[in-house]
N, C-alpha and C positions, 0 to 999 in steps of 0.2 A: 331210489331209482337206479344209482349204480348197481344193488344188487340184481336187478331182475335187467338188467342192462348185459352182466358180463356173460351169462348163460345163450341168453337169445343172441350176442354176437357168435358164440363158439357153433353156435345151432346152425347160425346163419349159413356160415363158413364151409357147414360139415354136407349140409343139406344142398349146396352153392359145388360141391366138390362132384357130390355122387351124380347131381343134374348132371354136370358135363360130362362124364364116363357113360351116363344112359342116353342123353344126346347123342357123343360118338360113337357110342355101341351100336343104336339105330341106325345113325347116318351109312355106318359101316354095312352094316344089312340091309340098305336102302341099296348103296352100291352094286349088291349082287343081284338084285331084282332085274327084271329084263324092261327095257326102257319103253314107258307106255306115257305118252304126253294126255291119255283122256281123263274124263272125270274117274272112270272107276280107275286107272292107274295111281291116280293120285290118293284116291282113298286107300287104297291098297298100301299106298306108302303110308300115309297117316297112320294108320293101324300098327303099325312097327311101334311108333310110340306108345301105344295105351298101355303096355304093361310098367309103365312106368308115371302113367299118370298122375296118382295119389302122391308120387316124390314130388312131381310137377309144382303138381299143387301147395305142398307141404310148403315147396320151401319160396311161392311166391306168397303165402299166407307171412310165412315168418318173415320175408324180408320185405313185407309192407307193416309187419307190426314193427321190425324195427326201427324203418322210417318215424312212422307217428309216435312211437316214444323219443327219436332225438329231436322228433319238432317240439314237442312235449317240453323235453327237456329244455329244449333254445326259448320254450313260454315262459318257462319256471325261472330261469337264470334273468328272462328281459325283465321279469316281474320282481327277485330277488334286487337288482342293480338299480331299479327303480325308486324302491324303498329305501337300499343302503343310501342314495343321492341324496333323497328327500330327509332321512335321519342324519346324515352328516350334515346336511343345511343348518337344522335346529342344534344339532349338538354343538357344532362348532360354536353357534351366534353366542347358546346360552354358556359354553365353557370359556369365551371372548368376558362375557361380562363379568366373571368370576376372576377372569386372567388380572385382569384390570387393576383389582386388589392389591395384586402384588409389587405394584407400580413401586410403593414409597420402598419397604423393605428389603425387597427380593427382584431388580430389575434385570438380571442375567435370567433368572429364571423365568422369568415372563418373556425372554425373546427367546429364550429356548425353546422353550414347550409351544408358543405361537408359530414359530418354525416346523415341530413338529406332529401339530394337530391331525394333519390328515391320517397319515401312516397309523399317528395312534388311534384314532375314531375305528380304523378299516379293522384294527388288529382286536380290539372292543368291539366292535359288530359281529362277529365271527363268533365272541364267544357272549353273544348277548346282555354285554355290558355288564357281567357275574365274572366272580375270579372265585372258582367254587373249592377250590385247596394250596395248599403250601407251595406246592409246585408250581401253580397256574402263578402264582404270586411270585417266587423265584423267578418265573419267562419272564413275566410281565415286568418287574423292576430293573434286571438285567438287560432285557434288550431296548428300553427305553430312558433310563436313570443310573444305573452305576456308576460309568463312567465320570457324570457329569454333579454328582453329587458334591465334592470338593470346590467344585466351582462356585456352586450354591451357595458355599459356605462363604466363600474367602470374599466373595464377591455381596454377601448381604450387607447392608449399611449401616446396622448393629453391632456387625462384627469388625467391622472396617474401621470402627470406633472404640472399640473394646479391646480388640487384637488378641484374647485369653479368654481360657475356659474355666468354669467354676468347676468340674467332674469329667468323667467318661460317658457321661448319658447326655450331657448338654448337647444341643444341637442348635443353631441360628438359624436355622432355614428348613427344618421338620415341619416346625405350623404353616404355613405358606404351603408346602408340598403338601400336606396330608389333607389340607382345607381344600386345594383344587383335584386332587385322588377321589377325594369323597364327590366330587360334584361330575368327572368323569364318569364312574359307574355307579349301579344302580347298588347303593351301598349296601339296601336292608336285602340284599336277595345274594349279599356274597357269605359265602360261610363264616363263620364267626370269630375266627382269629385273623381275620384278612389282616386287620389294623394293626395289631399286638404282631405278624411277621411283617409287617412291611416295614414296622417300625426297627425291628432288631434289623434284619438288612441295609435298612438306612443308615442306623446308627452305626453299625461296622464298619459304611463308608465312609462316614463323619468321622470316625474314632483315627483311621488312616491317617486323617487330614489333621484332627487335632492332637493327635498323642502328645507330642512336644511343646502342645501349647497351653496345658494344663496348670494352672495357679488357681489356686481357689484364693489366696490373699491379693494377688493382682486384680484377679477379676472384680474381687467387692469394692476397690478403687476406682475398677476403671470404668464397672458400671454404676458407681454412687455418680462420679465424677458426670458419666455423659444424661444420667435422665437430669443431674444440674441443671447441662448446659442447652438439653432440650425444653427443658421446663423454663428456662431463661430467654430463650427464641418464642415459646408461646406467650409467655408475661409482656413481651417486647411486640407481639404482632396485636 
């Protein structure tokens, strides 16, 4: 639409110009005519205009085609807002049920991202709920998770009980985020490394957060120690 949009305006414009200069041209040679108030005076005058008729014409042709392309357009957008509404309805209800999940392990991040639902849905609608290369994956994690990846972390209930990492690839808070990523878009229709970069961008965040907190001999303590004392809470319920 934009493109057959910018032409017909410049047409508009060009065709909107020349009318006025043949208007005034005539008016002007209307003036020198000797003043006759009858019908053939008047015809007399009218005829001033016909050699410019077909511009006349031209340019109320073009500027009623360009009208009914931007009512067109004002259909096209009522009907595009319509459907983005009625998809953000369903998306959000069914990304809420998924959210929900994250309740026991991951509860920063669940008020994060339910905070953030809409912005993300609108930003997903746009590009058909497909993240179709590296790049689009780069926008996509940066403008809505970088930042708040560390938070993720420190703040999962796992980690909070652990306090150390086994490696540079561990992450506390990756399954949680990847589990509700995948139910955001439409997974089988993003190109095939979406998961394998999202996951190395993630991790560089995580790595920020945990460099200094690396013990592979602490960790196997600290997490013998806490599925103990959770398997001790379930024995006990």
């Amino acid at each position: 639409m934009t493109k057959i949009k910018q032409p017909i305006f410049y047409l508009q414009w060009t065709l909107i110009i020349f009318s006025l200069i043949a208007f005034l041209m005539a008016t002007i040679e209307g003036f020198r005519m000797s003043f006759d108030i009858s019908s053939t005076g008047f015809q007399e005058y009218l005829k001033l205009f016909t050699p410019y008729s077909i511009l006349f014409t031209a340019t109320f042709i073009v500027l009623t085609t360009h009208l009914a392309i931007e009512r067109l357009g004002l259909m096209s957008d009522a009907n595009n807002n319509a459907f983005k509404a009625s998809n953000r309805t369903i998306w959000i209800q069914t990304t809420k049920e998924f959210l929900s999940e994250l309740k026991e392990e991951n509860p920063l991040m669940l008020k994060e991202l339910s905070k953030q639902l809409l912005v993300i849905h609108d930003y997903l609608f746009e590009k058909q709920y497909k993240i179709i290369s590296a790049n689009d994956t780069k926008e996509f994690f940066d403008k809505f998770f970088k930042n708040r990846v560390s938070y993720f972390e420190e703040m999962n209930t796992k980690y909070m009980n652990i306090a150390c990492y086994r490696d540079n690839r561990q992450s506390y808070s990756w399954d949680g985020f990847r589990y509700l990523i995948i139910v955001m878009v439409n997974a089988d229709e993003c190109y095939s490394k979406f998961i394998p970069d999202l996951t190395e961008l993630y991790q560089k965040e995580v790595l920020e957060f945990s460099n200094s907190l690396i013990d592979s001999h602490a960790f196997e303590l600290a997490h013998k120690e806490y599925f103990q004392r959770k398997l001790k809470r379930t024995d006990f319920k």
